[in-house]
Backbone as a printed PyTorch tensor [residue, N CA C, xyz], in Angstrom:
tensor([[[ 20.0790, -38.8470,   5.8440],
         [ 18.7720, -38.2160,   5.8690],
         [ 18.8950, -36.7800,   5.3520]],

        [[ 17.9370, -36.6480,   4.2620],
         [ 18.1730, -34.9370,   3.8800],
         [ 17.8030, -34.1800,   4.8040]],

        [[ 18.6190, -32.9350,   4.9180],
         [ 17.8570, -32.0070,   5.7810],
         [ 17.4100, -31.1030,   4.7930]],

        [[ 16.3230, -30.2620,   5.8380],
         [ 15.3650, -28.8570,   4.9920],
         [ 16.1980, -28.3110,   4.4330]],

        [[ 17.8450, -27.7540,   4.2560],
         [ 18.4400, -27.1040,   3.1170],
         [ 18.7650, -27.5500,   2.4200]],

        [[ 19.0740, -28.8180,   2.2560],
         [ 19.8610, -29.3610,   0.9900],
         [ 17.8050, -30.1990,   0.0400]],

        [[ 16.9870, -30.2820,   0.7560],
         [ 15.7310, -30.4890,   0.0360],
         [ 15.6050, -28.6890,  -0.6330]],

        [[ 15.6400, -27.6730,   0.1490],
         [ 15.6020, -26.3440,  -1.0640],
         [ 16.4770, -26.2300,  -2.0230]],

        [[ 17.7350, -26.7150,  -1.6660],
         [ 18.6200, -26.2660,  -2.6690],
         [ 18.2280, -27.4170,  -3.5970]],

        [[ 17.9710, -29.0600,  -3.6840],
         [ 17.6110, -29.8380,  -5.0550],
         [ 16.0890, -29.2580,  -5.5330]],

        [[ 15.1370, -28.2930,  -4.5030],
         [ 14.1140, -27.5850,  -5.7970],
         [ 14.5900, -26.6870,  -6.5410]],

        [[ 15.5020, -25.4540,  -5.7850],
         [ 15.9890, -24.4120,  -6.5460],
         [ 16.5610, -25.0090,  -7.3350]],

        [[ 17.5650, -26.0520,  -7.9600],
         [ 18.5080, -26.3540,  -8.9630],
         [ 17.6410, -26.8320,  -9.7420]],

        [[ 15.8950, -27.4440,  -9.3600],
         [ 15.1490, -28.1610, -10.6330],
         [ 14.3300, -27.2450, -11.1180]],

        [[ 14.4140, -26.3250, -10.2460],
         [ 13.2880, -24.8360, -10.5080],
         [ 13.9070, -24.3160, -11.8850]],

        [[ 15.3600, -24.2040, -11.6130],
         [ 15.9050, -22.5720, -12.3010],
         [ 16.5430, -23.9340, -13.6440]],

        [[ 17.0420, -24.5180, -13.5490],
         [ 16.9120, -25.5630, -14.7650],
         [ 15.7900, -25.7520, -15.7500]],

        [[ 14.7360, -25.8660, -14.9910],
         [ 13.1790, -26.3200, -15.7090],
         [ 13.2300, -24.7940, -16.2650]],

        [[ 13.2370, -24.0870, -15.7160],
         [ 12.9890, -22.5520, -16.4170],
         [ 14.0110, -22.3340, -17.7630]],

        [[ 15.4230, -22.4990, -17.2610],
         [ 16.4330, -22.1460, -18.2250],
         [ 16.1960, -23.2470, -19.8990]],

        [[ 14.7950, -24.1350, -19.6580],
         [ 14.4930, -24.8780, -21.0360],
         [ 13.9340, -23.8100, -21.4520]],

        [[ 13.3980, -22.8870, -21.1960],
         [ 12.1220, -22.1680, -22.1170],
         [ 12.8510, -21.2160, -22.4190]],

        [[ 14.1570, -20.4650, -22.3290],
         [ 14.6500, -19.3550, -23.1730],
         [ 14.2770, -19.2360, -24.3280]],

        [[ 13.7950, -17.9370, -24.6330],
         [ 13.8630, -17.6660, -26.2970],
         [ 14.4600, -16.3530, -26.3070]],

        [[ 15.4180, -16.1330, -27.1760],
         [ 15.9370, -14.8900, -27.1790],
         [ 14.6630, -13.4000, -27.3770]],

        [[ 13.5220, -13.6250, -28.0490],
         [ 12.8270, -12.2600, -27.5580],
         [ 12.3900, -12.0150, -26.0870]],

        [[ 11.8970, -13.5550, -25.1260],
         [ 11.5470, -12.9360, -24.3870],
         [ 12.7590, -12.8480, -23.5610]],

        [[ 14.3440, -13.1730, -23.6840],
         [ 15.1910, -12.7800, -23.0190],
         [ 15.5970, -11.2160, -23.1880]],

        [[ 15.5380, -10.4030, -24.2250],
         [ 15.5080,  -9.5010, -24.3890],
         [ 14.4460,  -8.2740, -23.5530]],

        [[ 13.4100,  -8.8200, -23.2410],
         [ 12.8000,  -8.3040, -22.7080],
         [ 12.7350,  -8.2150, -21.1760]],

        [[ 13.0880,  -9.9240, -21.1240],
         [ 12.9380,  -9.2630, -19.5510],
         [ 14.3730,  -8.8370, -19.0650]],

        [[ 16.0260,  -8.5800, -19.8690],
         [ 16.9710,  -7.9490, -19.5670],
         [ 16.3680,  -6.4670, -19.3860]],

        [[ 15.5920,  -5.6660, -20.2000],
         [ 15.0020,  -4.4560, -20.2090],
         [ 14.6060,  -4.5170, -18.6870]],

        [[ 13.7690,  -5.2630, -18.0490],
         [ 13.0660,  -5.2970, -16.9410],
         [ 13.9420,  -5.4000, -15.8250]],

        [[ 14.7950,  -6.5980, -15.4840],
         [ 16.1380,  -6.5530, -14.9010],
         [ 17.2900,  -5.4970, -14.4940]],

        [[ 16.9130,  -4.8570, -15.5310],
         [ 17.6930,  -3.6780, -15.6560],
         [ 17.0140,  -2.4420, -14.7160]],

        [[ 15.4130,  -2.2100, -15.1670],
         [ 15.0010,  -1.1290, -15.2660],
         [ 14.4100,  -1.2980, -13.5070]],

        [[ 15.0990,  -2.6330, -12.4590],
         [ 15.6670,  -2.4490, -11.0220],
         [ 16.7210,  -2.8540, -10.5290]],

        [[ 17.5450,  -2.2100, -11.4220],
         [ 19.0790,  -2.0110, -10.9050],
         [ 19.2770,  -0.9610, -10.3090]],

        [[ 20.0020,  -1.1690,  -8.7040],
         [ 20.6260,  -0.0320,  -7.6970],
         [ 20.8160,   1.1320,  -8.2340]],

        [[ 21.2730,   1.0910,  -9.6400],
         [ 21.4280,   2.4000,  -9.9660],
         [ 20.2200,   3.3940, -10.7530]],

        [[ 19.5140,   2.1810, -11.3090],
         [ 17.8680,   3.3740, -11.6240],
         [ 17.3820,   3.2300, -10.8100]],

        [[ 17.1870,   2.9980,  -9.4570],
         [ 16.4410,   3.7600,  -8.3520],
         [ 17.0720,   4.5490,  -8.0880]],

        [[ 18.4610,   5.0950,  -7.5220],
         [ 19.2210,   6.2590,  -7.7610],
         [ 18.0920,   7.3780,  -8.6200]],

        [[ 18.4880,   7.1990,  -9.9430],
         [ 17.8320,   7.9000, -11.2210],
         [ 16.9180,   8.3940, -10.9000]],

        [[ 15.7470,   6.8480, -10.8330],
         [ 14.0270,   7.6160, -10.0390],
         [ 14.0940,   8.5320,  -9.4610]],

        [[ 14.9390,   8.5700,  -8.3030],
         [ 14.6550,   9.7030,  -7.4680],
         [ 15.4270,  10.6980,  -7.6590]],

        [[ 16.4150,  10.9220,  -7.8190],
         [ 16.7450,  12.2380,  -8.4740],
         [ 16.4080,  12.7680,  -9.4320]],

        [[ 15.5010,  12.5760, -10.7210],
         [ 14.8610,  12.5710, -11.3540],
         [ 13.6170,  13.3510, -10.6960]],

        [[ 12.5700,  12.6530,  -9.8090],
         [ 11.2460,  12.8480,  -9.0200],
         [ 11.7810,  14.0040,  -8.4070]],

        [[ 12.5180,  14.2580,  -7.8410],
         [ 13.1190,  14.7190,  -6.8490],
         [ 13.5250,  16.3140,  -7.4630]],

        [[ 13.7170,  16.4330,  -8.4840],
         [ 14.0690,  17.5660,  -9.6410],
         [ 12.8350,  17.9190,  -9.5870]],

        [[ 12.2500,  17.2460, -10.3770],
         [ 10.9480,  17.1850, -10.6020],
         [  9.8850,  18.6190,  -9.8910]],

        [[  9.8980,  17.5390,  -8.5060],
         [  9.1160,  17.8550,  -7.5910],
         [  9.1410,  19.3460,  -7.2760]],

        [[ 10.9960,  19.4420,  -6.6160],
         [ 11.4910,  20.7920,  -6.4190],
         [ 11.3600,  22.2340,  -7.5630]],

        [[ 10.7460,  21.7890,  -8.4940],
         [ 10.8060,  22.8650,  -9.5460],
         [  8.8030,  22.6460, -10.0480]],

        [[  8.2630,  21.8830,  -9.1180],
         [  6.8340,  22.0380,  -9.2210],
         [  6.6090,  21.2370, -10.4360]],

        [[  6.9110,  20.4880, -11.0720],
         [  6.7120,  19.9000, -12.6520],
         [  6.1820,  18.1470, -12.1910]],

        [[  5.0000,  18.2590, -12.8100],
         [  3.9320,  17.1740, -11.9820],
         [  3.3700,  16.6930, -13.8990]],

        [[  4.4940,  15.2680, -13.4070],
         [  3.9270,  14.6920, -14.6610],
         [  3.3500,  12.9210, -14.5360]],

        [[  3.8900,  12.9290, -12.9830],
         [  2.7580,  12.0120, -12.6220],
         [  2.1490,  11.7620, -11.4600]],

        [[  1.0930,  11.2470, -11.0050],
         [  0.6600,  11.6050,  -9.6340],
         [  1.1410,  11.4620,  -8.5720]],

        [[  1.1090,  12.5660,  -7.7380],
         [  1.5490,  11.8110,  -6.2220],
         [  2.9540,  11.7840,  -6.0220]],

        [[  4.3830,  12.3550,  -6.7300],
         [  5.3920,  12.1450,  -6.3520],
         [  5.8930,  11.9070,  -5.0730]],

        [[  5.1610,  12.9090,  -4.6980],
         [  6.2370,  12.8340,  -2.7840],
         [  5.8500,  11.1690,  -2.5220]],

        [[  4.7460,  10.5960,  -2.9300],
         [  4.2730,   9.7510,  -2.4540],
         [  5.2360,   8.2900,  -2.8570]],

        [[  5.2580,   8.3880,  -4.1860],
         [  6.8910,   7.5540,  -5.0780],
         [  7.7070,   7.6760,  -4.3860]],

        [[  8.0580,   9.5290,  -3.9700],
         [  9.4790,   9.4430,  -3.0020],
         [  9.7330,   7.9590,  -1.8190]],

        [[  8.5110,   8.8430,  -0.9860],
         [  8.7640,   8.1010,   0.1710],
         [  8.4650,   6.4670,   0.1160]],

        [[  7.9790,   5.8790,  -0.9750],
         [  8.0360,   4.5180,  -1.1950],
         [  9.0200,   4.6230,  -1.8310]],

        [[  9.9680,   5.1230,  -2.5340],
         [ 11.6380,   4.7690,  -3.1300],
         [ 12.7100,   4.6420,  -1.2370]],

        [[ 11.9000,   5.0850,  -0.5040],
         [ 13.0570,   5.2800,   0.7020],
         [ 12.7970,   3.5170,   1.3680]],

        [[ 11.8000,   2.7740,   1.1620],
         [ 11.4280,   1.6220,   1.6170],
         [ 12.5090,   0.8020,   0.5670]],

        [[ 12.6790,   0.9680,  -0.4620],
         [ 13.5530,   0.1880,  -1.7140],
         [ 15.0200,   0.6920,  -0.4890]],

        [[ 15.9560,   1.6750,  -0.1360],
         [ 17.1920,   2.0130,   0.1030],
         [ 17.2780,   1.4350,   1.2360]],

        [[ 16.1260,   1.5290,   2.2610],
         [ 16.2040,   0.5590,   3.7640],
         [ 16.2050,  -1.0260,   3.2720]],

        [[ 15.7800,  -1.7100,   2.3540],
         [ 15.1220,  -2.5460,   1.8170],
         [ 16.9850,  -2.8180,   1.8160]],

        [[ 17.0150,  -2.5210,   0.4380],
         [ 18.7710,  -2.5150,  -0.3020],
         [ 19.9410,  -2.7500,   1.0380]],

        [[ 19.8970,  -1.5760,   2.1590],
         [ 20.9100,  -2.0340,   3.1470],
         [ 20.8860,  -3.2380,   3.7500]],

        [[ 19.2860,  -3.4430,   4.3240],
         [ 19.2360,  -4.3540,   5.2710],
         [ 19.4420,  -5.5760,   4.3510]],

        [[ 19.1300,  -6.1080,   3.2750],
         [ 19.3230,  -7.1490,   2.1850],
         [ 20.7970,  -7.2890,   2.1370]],

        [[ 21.7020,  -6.5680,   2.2350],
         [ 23.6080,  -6.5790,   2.0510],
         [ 23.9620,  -7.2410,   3.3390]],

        [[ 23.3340,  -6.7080,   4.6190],
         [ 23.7110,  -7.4820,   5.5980],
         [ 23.6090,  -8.5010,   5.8430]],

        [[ 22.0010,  -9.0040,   4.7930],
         [ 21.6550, -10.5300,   5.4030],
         [ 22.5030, -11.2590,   4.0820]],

        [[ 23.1520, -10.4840,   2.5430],
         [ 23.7150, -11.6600,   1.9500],
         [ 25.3200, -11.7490,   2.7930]],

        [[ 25.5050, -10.9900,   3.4840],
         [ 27.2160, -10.9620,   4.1450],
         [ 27.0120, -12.6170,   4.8150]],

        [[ 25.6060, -12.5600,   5.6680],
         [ 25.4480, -13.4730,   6.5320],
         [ 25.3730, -14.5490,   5.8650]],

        [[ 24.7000, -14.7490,   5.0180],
         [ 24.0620, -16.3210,   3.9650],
         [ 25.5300, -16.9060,   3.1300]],

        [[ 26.5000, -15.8860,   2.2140],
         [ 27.1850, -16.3930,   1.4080],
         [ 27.0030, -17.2410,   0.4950]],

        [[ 25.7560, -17.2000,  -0.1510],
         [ 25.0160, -18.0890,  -1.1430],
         [ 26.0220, -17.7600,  -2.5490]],

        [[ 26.0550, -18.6570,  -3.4040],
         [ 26.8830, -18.6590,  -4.3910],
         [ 25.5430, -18.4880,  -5.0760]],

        [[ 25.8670, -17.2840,  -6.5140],
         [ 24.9690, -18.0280,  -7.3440],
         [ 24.8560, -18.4410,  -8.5380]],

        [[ 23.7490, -19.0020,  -8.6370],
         [ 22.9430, -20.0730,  -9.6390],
         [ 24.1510, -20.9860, -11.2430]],

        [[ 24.8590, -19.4430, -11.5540],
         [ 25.4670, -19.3840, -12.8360],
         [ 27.2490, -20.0690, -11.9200]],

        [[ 27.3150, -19.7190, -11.0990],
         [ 28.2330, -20.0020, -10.2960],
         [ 28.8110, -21.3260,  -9.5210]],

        [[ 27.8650, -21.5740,  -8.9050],
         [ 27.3050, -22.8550,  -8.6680],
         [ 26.8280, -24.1930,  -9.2880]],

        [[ 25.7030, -23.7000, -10.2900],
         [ 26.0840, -25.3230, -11.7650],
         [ 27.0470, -25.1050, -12.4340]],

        [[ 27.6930, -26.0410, -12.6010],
         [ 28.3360, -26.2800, -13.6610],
         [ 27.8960, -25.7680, -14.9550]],

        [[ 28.5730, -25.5170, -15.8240],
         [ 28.4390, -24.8400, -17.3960],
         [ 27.2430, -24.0490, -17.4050]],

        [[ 26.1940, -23.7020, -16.9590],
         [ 25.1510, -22.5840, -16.6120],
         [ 25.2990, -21.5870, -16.8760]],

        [[ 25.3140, -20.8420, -18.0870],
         [ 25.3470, -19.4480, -18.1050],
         [ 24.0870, -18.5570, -17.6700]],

        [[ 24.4420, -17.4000, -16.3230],
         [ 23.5210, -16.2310, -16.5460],
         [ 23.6880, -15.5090, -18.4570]],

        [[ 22.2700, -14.8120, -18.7630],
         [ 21.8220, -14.5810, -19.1640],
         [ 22.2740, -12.8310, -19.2160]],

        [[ 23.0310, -12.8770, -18.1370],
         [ 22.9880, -10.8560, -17.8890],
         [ 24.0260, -11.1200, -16.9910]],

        [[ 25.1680,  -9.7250, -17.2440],
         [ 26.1220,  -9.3010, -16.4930],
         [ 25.8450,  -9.4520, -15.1420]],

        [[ 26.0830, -10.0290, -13.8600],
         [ 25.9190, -10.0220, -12.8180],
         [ 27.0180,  -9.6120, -11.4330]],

        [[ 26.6910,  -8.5970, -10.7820],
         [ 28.0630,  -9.1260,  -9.8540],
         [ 28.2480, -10.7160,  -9.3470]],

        [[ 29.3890, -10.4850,  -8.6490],
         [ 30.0410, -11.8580,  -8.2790],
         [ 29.6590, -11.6910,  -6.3470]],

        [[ 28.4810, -10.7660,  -5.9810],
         [ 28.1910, -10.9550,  -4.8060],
         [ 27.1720, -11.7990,  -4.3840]],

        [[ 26.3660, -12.0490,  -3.0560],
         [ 26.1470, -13.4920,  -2.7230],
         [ 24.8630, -13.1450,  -3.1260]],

        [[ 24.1000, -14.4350,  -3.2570],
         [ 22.8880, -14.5820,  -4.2250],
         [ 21.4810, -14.4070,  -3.2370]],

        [[ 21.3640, -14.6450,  -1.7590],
         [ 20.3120, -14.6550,  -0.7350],
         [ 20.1630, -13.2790,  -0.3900]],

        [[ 19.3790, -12.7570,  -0.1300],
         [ 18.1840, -12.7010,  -0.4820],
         [ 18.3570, -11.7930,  -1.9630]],

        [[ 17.2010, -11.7920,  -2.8420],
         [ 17.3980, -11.0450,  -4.3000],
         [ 17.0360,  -9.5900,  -3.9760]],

        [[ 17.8020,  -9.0960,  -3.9450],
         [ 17.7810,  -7.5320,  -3.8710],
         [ 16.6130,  -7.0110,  -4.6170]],

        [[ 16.7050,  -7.4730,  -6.4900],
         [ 15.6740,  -7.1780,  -6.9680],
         [ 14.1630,  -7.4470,  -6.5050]],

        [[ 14.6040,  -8.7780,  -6.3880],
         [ 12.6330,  -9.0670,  -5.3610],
         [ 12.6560,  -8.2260,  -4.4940]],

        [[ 13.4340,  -8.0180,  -3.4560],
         [ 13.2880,  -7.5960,  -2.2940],
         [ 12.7220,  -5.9050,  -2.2750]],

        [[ 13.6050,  -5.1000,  -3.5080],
         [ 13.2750,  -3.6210,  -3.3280],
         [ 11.6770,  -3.3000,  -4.5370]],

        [[ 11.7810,  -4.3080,  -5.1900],
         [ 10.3220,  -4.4560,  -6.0250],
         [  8.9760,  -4.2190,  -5.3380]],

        [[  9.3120,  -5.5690,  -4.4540],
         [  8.4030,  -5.6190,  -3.3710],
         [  8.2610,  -4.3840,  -2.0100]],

        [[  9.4120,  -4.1890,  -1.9640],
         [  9.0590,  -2.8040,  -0.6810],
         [  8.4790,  -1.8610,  -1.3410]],

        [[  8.8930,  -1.2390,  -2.4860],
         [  8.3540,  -0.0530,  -3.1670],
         [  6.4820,  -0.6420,  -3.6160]],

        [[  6.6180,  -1.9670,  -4.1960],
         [  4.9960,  -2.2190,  -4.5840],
         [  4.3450,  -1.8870,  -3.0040]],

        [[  4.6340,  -2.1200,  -1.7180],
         [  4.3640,  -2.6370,  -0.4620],
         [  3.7490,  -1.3940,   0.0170]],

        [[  4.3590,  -0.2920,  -0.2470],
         [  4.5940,   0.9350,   0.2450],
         [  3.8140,   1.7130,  -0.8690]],

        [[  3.7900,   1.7270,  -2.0050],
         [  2.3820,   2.3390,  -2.7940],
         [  1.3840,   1.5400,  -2.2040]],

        [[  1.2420,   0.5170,  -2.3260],
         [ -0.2700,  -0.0530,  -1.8100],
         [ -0.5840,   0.5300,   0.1740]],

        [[  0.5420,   0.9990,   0.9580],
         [  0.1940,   1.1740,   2.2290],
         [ -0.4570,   3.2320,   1.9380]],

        [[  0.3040,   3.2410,   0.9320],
         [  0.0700,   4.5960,   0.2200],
         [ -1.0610,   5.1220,  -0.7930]],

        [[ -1.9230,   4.0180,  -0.6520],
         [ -3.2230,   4.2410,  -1.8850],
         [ -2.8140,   4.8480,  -3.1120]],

        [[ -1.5750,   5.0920,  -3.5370],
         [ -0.9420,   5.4520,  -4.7330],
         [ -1.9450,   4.7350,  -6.2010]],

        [[ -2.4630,   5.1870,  -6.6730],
         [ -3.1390,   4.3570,  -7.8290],
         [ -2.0750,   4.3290,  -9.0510]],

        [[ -0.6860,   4.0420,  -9.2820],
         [  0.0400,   3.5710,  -9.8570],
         [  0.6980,   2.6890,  -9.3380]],

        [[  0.1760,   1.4880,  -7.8370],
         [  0.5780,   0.4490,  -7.1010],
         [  0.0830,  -0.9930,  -8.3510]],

        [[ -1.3100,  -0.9710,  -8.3740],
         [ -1.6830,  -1.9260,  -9.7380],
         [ -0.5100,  -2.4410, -10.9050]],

        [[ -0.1780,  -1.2290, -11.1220],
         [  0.9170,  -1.0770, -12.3210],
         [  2.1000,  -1.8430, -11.8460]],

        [[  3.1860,  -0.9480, -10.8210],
         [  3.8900,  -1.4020, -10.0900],
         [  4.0580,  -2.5470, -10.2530]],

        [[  2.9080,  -3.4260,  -9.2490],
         [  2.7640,  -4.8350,  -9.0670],
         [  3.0520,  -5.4850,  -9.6310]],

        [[  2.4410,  -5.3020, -11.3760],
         [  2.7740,  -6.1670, -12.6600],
         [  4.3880,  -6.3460, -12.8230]],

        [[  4.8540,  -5.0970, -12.6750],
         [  6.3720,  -4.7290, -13.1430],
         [  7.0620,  -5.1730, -12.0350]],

        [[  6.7640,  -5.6280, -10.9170],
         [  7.4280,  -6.1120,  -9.9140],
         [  7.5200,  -7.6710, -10.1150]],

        [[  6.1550,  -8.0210, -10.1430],
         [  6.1540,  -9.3910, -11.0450],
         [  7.4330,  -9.7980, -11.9080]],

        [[  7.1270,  -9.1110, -12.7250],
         [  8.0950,  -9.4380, -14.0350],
         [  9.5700,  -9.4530, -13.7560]],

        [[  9.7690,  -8.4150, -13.2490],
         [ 11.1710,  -7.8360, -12.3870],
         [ 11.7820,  -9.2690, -11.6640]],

        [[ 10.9350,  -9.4980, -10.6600],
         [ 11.0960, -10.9730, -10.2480],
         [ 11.1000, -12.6950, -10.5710]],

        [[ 10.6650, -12.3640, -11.5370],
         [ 10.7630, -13.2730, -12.8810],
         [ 11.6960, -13.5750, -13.2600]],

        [[ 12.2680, -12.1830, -13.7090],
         [ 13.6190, -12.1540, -14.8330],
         [ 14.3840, -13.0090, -13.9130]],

        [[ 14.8760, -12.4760, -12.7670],
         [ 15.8410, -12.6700, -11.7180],
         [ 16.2510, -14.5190, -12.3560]],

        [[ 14.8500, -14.9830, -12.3140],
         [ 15.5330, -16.6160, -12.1070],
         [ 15.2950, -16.8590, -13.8070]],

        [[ 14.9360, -16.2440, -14.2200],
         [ 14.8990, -16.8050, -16.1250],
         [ 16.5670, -16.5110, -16.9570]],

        [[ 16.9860, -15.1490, -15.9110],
         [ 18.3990, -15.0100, -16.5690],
         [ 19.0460, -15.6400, -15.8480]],

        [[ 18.9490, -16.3770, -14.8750],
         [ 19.9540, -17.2800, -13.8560],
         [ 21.1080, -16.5360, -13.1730]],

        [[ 20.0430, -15.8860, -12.2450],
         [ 21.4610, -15.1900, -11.2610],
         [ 20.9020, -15.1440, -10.3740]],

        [[ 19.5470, -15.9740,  -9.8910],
         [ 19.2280, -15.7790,  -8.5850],
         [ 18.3480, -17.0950,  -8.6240]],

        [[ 18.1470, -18.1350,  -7.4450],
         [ 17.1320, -19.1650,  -7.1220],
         [ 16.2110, -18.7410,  -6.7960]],

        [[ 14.9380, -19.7470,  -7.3450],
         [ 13.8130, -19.3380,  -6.5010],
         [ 13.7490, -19.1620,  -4.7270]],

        [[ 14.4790, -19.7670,  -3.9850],
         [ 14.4590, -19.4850,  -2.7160],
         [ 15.2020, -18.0150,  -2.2190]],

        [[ 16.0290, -17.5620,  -3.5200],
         [ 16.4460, -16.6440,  -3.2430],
         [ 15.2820, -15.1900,  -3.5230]],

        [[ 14.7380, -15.4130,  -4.1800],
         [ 13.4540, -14.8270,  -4.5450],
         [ 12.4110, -14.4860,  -3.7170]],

        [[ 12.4350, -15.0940,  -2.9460],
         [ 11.0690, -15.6490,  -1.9460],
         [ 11.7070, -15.2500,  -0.7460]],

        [[ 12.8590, -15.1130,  -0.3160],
         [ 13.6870, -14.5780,   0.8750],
         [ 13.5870, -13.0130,   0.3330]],

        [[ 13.7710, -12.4470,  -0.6050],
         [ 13.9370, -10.8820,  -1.1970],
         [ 12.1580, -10.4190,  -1.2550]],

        [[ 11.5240, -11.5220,  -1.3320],
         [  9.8730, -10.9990,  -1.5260],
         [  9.4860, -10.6480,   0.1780]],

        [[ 10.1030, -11.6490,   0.8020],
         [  9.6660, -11.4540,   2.2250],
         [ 10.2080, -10.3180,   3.2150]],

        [[ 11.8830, -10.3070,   2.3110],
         [ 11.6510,  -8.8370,   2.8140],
         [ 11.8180,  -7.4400,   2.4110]],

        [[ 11.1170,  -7.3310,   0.8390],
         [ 10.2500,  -6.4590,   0.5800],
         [  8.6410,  -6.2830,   1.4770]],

        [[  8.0450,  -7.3490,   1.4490],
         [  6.9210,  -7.2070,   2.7790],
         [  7.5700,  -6.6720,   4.1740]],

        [[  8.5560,  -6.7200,   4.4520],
         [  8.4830,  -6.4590,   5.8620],
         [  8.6900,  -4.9710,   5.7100]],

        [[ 10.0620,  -4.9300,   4.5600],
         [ 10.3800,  -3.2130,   4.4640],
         [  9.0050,  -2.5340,   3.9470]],

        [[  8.4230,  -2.7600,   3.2080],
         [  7.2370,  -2.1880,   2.7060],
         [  5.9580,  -1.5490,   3.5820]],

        [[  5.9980,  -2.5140,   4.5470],
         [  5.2780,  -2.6230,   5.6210],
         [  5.3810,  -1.5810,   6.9170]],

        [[  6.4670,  -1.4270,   6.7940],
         [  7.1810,  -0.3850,   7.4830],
         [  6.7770,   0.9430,   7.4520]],

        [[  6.2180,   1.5680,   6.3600],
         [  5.7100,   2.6220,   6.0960],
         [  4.2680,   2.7880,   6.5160]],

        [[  3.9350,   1.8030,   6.7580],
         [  2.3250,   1.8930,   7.0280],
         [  2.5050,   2.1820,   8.8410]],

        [[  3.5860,   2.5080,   9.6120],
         [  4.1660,   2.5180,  11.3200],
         [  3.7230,   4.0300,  10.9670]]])
């Protein structure tokens, strides 16, 4: 009798398969740009960047402090996400099928929950608890961000949907 994990894991393997038919190298190119542009280390950037910014009065887009303190929901977001992949040990996607290549350099750490969903979503979570009117925007780019994740094959959709949920919770957090 299947149980409820091994029924997620045969959608995730028909999910991220069915997806990996539609590659085309422009829009892989593009969404590596996107992939990229929420990597651990450009949120770093963002905020030291904003953070310059701010401290020297130079206002080139609205509301910084307000970015700040939704970039601090992405770093709570980021820790608490390391603890829960220590716990899961999910292999992933490129790792796990056979001959499957990711699409993009990936570490070799565990695949539950997607960091990228996860800090996308706290930061979108946290402009919208923040009436920030660059949350709209966000959103789209969080979208996409979360997209890439399973089009370059380094993360399952269940892994996605575990990183979205807790971007909602971290996100949410700010509105306490």
């Amino acid at each position: 009798m299947p149980t409820i994990i091994s029924k997620i894991e045969e959608l995730d393997r028909f999910v991220i398969l069915s997806v990996a038919k539609c590659r085309k190298n422009e829009l892989t190119f593009v969404l590596k740009l996107f992939t990229y542009s929420a990597r651990g280390y450009a949120w770093i950037v963002y905020a030291i960047v904003l953070n310059v910014l701010s401290i020297n009065e130079i206002q080139f887009i609205e509301r910084p402090l307000s970015i700040l303190k939704a970039m601090l929901c992405t770093f709570m977001t980021w820790v608490i996400g390391r603890l829960i992949k220590k716990k899961f040990h999910r292999k992933r996607p490129f790792q796990a099928i056979p001959n499957f290549p990711a699409l993009v350099h990936s570490p070799i750490d565990d695949s539950f929950p997607s960091l990228h969903a996860a800090s996308t979503t706290a930061f979108l979570i946290a402009l919208l608890f923040l009436h920030h009117p660059w949350a709209p925007w966000v959103g789209l780019w969080a979208v996409i961000v979360i997209f890439s994740r399973l089009y370059l094959g380094v993360h399952y959709l269940s892994d996605l949907l575990g990183g979205i949920i807790l971007g909602l919770f971290c996100g949410f957090l700010i509105s306490i």
